[in-house]
C-alpha positions in Angstrom: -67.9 -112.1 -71.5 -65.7 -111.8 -74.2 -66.6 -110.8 -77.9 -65.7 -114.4 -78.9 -67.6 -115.9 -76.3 -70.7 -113.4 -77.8 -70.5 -114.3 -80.7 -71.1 -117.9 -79.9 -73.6 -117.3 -78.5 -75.2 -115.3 -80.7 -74.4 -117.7 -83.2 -76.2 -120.3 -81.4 -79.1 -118.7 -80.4 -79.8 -117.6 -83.8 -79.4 -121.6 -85.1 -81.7 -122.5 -82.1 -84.3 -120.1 -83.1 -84.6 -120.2 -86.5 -85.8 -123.5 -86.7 -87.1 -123.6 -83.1 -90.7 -122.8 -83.6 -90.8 -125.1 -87.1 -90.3 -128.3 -85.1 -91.6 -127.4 -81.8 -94.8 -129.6 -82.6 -91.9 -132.5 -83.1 -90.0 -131.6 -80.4 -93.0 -132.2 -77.7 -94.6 -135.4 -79.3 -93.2 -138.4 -76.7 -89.6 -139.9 -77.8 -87.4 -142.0 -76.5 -84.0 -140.9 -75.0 -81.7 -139.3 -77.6 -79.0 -142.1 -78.0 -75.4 -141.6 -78.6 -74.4 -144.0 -81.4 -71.6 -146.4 -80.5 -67.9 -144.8 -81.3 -67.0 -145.8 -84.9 -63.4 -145.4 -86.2 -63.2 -141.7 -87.5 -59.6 -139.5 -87.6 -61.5 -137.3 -84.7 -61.3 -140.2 -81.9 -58.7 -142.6 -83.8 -60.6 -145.1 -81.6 -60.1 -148.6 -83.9 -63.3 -151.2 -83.7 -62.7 -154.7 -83.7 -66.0 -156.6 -84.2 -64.9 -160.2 -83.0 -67.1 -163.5 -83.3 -66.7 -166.4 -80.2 -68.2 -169.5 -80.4 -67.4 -172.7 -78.7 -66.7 -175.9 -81.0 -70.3 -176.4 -81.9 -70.5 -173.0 -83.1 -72.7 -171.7 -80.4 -72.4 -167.8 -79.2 -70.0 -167.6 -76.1 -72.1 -165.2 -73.8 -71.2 -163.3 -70.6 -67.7 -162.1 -71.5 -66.0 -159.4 -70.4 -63.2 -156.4 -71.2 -60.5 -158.9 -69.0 -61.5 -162.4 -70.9 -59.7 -160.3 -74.2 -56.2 -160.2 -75.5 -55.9 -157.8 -78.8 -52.5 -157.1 -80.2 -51.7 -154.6 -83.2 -48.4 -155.4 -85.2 -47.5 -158.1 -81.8 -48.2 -155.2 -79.5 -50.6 -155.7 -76.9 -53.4 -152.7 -76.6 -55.2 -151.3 -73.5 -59.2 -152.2 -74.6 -61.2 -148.9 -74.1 -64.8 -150.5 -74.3 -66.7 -153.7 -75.0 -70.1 -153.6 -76.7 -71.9 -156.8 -76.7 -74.3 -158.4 -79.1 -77.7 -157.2 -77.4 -76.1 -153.7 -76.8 -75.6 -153.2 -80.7 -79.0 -152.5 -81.1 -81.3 -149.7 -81.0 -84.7 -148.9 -79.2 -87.5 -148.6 -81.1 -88.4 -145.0 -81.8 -91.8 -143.3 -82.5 -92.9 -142.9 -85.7 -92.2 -139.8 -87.4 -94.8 -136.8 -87.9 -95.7 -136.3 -91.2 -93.4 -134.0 -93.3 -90.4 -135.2 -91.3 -87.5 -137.9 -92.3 -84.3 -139.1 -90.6 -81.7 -140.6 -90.8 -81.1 -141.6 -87.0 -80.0 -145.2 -86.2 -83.1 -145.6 -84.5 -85.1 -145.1 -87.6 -82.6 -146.8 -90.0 -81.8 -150.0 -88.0 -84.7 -150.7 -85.6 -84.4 -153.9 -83.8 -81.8 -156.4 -84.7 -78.2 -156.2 -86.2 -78.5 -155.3 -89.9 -77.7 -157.6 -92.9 -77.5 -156.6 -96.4 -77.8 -159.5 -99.2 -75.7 -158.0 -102.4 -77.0 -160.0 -105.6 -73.6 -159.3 -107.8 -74.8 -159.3 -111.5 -72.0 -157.0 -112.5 -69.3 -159.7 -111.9 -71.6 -163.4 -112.2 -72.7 -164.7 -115.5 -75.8 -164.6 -116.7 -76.7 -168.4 -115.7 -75.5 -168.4 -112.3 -77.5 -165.8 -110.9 -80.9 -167.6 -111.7 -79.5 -170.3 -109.1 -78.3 -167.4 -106.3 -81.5 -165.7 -106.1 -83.3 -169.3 -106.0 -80.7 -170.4 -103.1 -81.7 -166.8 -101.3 -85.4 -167.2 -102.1 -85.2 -170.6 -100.4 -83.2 -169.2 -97.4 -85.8 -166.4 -96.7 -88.6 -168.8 -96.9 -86.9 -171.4 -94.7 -84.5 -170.2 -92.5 -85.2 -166.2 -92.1 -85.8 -165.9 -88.1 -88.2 -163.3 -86.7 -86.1 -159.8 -85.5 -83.7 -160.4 -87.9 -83.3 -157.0 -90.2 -82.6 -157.1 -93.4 -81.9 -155.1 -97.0 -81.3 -156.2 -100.7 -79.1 -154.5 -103.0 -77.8 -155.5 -106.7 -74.9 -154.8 -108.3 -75.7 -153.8 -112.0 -73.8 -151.1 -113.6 -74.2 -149.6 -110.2 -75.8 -150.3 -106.8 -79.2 -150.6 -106.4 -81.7 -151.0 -103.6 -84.3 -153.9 -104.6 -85.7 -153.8 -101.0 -85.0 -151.2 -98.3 -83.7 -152.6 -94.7 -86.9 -154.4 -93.1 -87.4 -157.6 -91.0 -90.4 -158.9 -92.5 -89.6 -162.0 -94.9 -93.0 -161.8 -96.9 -91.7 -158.4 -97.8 -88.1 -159.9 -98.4 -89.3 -163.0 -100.0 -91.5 -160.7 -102.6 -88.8 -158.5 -103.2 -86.3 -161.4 -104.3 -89.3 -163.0 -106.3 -89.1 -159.8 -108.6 -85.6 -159.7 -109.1 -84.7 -161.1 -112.7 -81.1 -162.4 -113.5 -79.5 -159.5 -115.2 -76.9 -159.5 -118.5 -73.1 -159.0 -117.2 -72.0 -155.0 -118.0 -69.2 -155.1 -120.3 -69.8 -159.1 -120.9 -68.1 -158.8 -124.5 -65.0 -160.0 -123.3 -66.0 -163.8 -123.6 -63.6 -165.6 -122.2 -62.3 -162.8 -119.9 -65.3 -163.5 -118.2 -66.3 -167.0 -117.7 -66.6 -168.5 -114.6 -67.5 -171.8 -113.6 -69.0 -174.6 -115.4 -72.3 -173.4 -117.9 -71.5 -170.0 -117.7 -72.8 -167.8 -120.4 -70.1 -166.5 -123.4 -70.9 -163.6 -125.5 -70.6 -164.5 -129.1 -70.1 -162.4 -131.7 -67.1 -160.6 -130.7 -63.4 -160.4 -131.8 -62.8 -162.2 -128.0 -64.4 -164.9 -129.1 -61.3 -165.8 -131.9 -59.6 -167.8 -129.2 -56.8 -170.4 -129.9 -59.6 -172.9 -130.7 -61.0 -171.0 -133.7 -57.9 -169.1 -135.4 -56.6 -171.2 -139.1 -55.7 -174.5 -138.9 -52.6 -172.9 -140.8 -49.9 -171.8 -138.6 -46.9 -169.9 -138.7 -44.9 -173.3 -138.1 -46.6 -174.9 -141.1 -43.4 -175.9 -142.9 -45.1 -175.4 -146.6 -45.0 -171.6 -145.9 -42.5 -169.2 -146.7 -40.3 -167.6 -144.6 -42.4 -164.2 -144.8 -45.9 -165.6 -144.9 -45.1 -167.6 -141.5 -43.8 -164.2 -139.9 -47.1 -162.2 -141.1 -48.9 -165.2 -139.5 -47.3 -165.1 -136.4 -47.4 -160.8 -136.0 -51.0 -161.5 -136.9 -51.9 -164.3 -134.3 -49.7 -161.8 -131.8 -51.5 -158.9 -132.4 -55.1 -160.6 -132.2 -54.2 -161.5 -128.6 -52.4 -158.8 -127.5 -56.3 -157.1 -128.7 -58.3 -159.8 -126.8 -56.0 -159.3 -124.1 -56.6 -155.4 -123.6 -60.6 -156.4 -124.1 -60.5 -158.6 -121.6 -58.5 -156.2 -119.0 -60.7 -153.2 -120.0 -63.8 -155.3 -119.5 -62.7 -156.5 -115.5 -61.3 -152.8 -114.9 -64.3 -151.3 -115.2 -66.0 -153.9 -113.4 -63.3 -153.8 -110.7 -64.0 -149.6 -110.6 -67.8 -150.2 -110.4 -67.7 -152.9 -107.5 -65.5 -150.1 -105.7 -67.5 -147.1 -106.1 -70.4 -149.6 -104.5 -68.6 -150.6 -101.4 -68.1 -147.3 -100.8 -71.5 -146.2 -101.2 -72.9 -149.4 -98.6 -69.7 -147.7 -96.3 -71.5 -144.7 -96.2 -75.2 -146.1 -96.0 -74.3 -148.2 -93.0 -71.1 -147.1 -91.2 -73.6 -144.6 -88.6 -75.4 -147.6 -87.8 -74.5 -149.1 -84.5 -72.9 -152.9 -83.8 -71.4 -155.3 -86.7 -72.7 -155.2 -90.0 -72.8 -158.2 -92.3 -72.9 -158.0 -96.3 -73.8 -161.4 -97.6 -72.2 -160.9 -101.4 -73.8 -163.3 -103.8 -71.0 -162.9 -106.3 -69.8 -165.0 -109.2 -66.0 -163.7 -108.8 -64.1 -161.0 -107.1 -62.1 -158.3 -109.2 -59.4 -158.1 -106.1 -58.4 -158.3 -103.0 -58.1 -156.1 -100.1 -54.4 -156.6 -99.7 -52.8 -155.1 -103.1 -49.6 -155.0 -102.0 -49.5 -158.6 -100.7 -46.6 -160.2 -101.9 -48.3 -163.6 -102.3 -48.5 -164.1 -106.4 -51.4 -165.5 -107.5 -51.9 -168.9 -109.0 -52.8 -166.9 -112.5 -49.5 -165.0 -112.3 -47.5 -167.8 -111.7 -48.5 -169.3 -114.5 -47.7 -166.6 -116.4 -44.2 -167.0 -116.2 -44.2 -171.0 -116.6 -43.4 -171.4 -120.1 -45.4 -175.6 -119.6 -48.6 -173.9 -118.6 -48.5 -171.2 -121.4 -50.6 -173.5 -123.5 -53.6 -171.3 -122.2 -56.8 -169.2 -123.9 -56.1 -165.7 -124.4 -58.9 -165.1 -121.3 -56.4 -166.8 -119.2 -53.4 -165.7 -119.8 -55.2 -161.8 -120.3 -56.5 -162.8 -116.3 -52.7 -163.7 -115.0 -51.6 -160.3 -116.4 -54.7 -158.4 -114.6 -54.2 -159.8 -111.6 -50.7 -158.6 -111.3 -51.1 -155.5 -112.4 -54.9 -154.3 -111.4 -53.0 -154.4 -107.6 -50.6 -151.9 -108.5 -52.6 -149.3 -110.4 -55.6 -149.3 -107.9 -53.5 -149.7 -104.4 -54.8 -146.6 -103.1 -58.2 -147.0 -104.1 -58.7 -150.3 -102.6 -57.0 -149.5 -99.3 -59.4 -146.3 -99.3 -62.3 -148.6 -99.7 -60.8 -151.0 -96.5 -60.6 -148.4 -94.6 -64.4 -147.7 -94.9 -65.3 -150.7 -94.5 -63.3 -151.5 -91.4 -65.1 -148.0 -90.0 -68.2 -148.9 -90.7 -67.9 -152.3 -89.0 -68.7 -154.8 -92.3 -67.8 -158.2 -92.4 -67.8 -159.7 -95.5 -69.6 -163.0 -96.3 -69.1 -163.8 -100.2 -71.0 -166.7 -101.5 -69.9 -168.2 -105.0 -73.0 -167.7 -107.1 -71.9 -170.6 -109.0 -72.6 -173.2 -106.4 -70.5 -176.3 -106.6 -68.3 -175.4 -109.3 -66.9 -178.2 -112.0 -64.4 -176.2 -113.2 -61.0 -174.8 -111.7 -62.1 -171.3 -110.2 -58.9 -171.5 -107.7 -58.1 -167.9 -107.9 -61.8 -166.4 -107.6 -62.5 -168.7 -104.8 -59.2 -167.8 -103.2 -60.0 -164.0 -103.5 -63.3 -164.7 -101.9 -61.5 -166.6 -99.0 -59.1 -163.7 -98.1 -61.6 -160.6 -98.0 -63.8 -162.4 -95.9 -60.7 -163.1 -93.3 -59.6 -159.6 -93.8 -62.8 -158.1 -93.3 -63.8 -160.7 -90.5 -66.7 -162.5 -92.4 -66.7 -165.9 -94.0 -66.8 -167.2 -97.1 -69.1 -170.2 -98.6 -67.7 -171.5 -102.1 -67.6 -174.8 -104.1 -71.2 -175.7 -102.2 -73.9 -176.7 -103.3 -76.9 -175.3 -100.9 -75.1 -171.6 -100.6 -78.3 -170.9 -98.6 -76.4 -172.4 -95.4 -73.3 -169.9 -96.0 -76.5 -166.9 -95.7 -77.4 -169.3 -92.9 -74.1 -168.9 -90.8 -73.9 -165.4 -91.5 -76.9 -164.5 -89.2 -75.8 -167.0 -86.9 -72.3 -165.1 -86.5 -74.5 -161.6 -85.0 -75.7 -162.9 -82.1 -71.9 -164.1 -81.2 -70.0 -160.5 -82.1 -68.7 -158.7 -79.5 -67.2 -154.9 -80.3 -63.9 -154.0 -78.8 -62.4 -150.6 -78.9 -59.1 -149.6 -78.3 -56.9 -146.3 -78.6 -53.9 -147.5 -80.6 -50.4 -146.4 -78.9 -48.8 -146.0 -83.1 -50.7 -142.7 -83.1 -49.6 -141.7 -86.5 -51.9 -142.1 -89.1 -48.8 -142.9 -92.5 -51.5 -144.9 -94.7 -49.4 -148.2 -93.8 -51.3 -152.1 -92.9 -51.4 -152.3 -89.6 -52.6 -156.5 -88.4 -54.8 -157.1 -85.6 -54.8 -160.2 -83.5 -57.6 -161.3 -80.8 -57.4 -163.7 -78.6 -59.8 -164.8 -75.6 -59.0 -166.1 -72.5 -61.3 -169.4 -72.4 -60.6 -172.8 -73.4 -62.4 -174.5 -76.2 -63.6 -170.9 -78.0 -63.5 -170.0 -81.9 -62.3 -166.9 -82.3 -63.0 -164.6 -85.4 -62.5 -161.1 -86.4 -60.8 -158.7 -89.0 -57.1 -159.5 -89.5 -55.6 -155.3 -89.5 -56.8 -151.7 -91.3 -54.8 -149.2 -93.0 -54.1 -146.1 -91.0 -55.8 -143.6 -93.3 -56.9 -140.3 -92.6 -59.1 -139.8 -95.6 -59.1 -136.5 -95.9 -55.4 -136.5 -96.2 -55.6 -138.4 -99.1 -54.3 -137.0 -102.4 -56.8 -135.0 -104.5 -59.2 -135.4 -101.6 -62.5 -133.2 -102.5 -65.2 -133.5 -99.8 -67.7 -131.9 -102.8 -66.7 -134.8 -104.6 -67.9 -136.9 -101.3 -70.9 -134.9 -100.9 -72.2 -135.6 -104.5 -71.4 -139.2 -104.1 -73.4 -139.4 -101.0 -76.3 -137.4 -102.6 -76.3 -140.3 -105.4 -76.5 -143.4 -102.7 -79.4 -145.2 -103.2 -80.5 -144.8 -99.7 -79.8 -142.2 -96.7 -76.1 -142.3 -95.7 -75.5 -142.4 -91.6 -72.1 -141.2 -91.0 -73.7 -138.2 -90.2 -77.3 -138.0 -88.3 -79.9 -135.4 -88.4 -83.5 -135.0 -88.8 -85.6 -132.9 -91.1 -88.8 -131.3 -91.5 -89.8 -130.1 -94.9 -92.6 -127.4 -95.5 -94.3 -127.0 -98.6 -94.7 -123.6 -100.2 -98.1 -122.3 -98.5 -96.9 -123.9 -95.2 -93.5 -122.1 -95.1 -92.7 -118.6 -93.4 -91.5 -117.5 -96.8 -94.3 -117.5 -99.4 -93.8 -119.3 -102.5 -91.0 -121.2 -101.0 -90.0 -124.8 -99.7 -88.7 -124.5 -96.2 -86.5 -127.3 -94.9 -85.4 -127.1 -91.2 -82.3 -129.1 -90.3 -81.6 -130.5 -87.3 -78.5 -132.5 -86.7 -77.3 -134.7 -84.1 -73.8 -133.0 -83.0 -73.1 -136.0 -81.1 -72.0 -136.9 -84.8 -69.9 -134.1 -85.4 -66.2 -133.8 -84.9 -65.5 -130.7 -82.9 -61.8 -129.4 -82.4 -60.1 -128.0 -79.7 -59.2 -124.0 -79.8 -58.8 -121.4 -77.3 -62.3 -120.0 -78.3 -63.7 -123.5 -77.1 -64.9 -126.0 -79.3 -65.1 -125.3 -83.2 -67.5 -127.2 -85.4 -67.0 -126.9 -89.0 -70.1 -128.2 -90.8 -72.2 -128.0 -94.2 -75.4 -128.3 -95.1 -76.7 -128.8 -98.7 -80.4 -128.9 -100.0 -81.1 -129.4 -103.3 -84.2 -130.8 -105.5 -83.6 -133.5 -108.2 -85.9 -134.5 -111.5 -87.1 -137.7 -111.7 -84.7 -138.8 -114.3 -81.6 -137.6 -111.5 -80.8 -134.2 -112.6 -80.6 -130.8 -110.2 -82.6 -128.7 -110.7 -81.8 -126.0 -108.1 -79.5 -126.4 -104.8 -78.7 -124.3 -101.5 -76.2 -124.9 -99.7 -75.1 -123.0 -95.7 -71.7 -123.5 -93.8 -71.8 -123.0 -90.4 -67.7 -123.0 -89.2 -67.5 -121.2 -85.6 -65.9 -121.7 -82.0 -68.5 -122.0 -79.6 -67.8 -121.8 -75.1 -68.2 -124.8 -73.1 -71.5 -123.8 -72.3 -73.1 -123.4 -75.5 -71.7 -126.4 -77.0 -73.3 -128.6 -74.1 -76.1 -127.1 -75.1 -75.7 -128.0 -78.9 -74.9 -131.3 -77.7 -78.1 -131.5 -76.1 -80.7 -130.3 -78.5 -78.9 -130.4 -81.6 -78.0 -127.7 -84.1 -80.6 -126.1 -85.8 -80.7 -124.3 -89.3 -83.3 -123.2 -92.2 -83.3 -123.1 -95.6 -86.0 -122.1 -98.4 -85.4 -123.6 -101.9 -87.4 -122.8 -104.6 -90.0 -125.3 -105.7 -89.8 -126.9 -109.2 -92.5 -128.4 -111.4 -92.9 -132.0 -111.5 -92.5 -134.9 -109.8 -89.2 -134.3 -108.1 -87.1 -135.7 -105.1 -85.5 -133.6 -102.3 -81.9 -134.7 -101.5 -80.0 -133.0 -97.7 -77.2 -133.8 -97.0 -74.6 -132.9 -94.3 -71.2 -132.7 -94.0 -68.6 -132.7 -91.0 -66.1 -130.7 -92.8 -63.6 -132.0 -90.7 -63.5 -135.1 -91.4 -65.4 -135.4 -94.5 -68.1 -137.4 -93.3 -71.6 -137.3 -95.0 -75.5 -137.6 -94.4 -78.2 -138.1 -96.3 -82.0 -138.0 -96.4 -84.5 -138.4 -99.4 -87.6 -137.1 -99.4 -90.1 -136.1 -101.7 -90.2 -132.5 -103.2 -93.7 -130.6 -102.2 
């Protein structure tokens, strides 16, 4: 043996038994077969998902189809398929329940039973008035329509995402959940104008946004009984009052456009470890962009921004034709980061105009809501007026998904679009699916920080999955160590990226524990690294039972939270668990 090779196993044997004996009583209750999760799209595999919908013309699943009854083409190239999931196959066995004292973050404890769904009520970007009506559309839809088995969770967008009801598939529990939720006031909604949308939408008075074209002096720098010099200082005047309404208004939808962002990323996180196709029904009264920023299509709000016969516009409008043109260029990256996750973690995009059937001209919202659901394969519902059928069709579109994964032969990753097409062999079949991804290795992004990712994980409102692993928490007088809290970790290396080296297989992964107050600060953290080549032997064995590891925090008073997290180091990937702190 060499003194690698001992190492490794050294190495091992001390992350076996460390923990060993702390989740031994775990380890021999009865459980079901340890399940490797379906591949996802990560930089380890470059394996790319396509979740695809078939139906026949009355919009009924098309069952019994196989890897041969698929065409898919990338940039008009035809790809070799490497698997085919299908619907049933997307979901989970049901697992035991868990032991007291300890939490996971397995698919089989996240998603349990059907394909998942997550209902986003959007209050950041819907006026106050409209989203009254969305929650009464979903109310009526979970009441009505909401099957048995299907699985579902309820997030709203505020400021920031938040989890109104964790995934379950019981509607009373869904159904109560919505009943609580009260129509929230738009963040930043002091930009008036900048943010109206639809007919009866809510303006903010009050503000210098609200001095539109209708309520500035009747005099006017062309009012031929002024001087010369009064009609200039007019006109600078007027100029400069919408040059301000227009920098209010672009502020206002930037930081709305930031804040949608950072919470698509964090419902990337929370579901891309879950198995099968996702879909995130997104009660929204507009979108702040698209998911092609570089498209060279010009929006109807740009156009008219270089047509001198439409420039008869409110400030809002012409501040919105400027936005959308540039809010593409300075946030390219971001949103094609943001794609990318979504694409990975299998989420189709269903966006439902809170507004209902809209009286007024919304062409460029509704268009935005049209073209990330066909990028992202979902659907959208606008200009309706019983939205609760669009939430409808969504749950009808999971039991027709089918998962095909293929190896694509471009194997560099250079951050470029790359389009999909899918086609199936069958007469008389609907086909839908994602149209492309970006090729992105995230972590060779440009000021990539996976602390950065780590600390956004630890904030999500519920357990990320990219990463799984199990936990067992010990209280002070339970724990080996007096006077300490002993958390064991043991995580699924099935989810782990593991590179190739002459010393075998290398695993470079992190593992943070750290106790929050109530009110979100740290209190105290630990964090261990475990980066090491390990034989073929030993990592079979890891692959088997898991890497184990132990860590004692020190306990703090009060009612605090315990937050794990692990990283793949590799790739940057990140789970979560919450707990409470003994």
């Amino acid at each position: 043996m060499t003194a690698s090779a001992g190492r490794s196993h050294r190495l091992y044997a001390s992350l076996l038994a460390i923990g060993w004996f702390a989740l031994v009583a775990w380890a021999q209750a009865p459980q079901s077969t340890i399940e490797v999760p379906a591949p996802t799209v990560r930089v380890s595999t470059h394996m790319v998902l396509v979740d695809v919908v078939v139906t026949d013309r009355q919009g009924k699943p098309v069952p019994g189809l196989r890897p041969e009854d698929f065409v898919i083409e990338e940039n008009g190239k035809v790809q070799k398929i490497s698997s085919l999931v299908t619907p049933a196959e997307n979901s989970p066995a049901p697992a035991p329940q868990l032991p007291p004292g300890i939490y996971s973050n397995r698919p089989q404890y996240r998603s349990t039973g059907g394909p998942i769904t997550v209902m986003l009520l959007d209050a950041l970007n819907t006026p106050f008035t409209d989203q009254a009506y969305a929650r009464g559309q979903m109310l009526r839809f979970v009441q009505g329509q909401y099957k048995p088995g299907q699985r579902m969770g309820i997030f709203t967008l505020t400021g920031s995402l938040n989890v109104l009801q964790d995934f379950t598939s019981d509607p009373q529990i869904l159904y109560a959940a919505l009943q609580s939720y009260r129509p929230q006031p738009q963040e930043f909604a002091s930009t008036a104008a900048g943010t109206q949308t639809g007919a009866g939408s809510a303006t903010a008075r009050g503000t210098v946004s609200d001095l539109n074209a209708s309520t500035l002096p009747l005099t006017s720098s062309s009012d031929p009984y002024l001087g010369a010099g009064a009609r200039i200082a007019i006109a600078n005047a007027q100029g400069a009052l919408r040059s301000f309404e227009g920098i209010d208004v672009g502020y206002a939808k930037d930081q709305r456009a930031v804040l949608t962002l950072n919470a698509l990323n964090s419902l990337a996180r929370i579901l891309g470890g879950l198995p099968g196709r996702k879909n995130l029904i997104w009660a929204t009264g507009d979108l702040p962009f698209s998911f092609i920023p570089e498209d060279s299509t010009v929006s109807r709000a740009e156009l008219a921004e270089d047509l001198p016969s439409l420039n008869t516009r409110r400030v809002g409008e012409h501040a919105a034709g400027n936005y959308a043109a540039t809010f593409r260029e300075s946030h390219a990256e971001e949103i094609r980061e943001t794609a990318t996750r979504l694409a990975s973690a299998q989420v189709a995009v269903y966006p439902v105009d809170a507004r209902g059937l809209s009286l007024s001209l919304a062409v460029d919202s509704q268009e935005t809501m049209r073209e990330v659901a066909r990028e992202t394969g979902g659907r959208a519902y606008v200009n309706e007026n019983e939205i609760k059928d669009g939430v409808e069709r969504a749950f009808e579109d999971e039991s027709a998904a089918y998962t095909l994964g293929y190896y694509p032969e471009n194997k560099k990753y250079d951050g470029k679009y790359r389009s999909i097409k899918v086609k199936v062999k069958r007469d008389g079949v609907d086909v839908q699916s994602r149209r492309g991804y970006y090729a992105i290795d995230p972590t060779q992004t440009k000021g990539y920080n996976p602390q950065v990712e780590v600390a956004s994980a630890l904030g999500d409102v519920v357990p990320s999955t990219l990463v799984a692993f199990s936990a067992q928490v010990k209280p002070p007088s339970a724990n080996s160590v007096k006077d300490k809290i002993g958390v064991t970790f043991l995580v699924d290396a099935s989810t782990l990226s593991a590179e190739d080296t002459s010393g075998g297989k290398h695993l470079n992964v992190a593992m943070y524990a750290t106790i929050y107050s109530a009110g979100g600060k740290m209190l105290t953290n630990r964090s261990q690294k475990v980066d090491q080549s390990f034989d073929a032997n030993t990592y079979q064995q890891i692959l088997q039972h898991g890497m184990m590891l132990h860590m004692d925090l020190d306990p703090q008073p009060g009612n605090n939270q315990l937050r794990l997290a692990v990283q793949d180091n590799r790739t940057g990937l990140v789970g979560t668990i919450n707990a409470p702190a003994p």
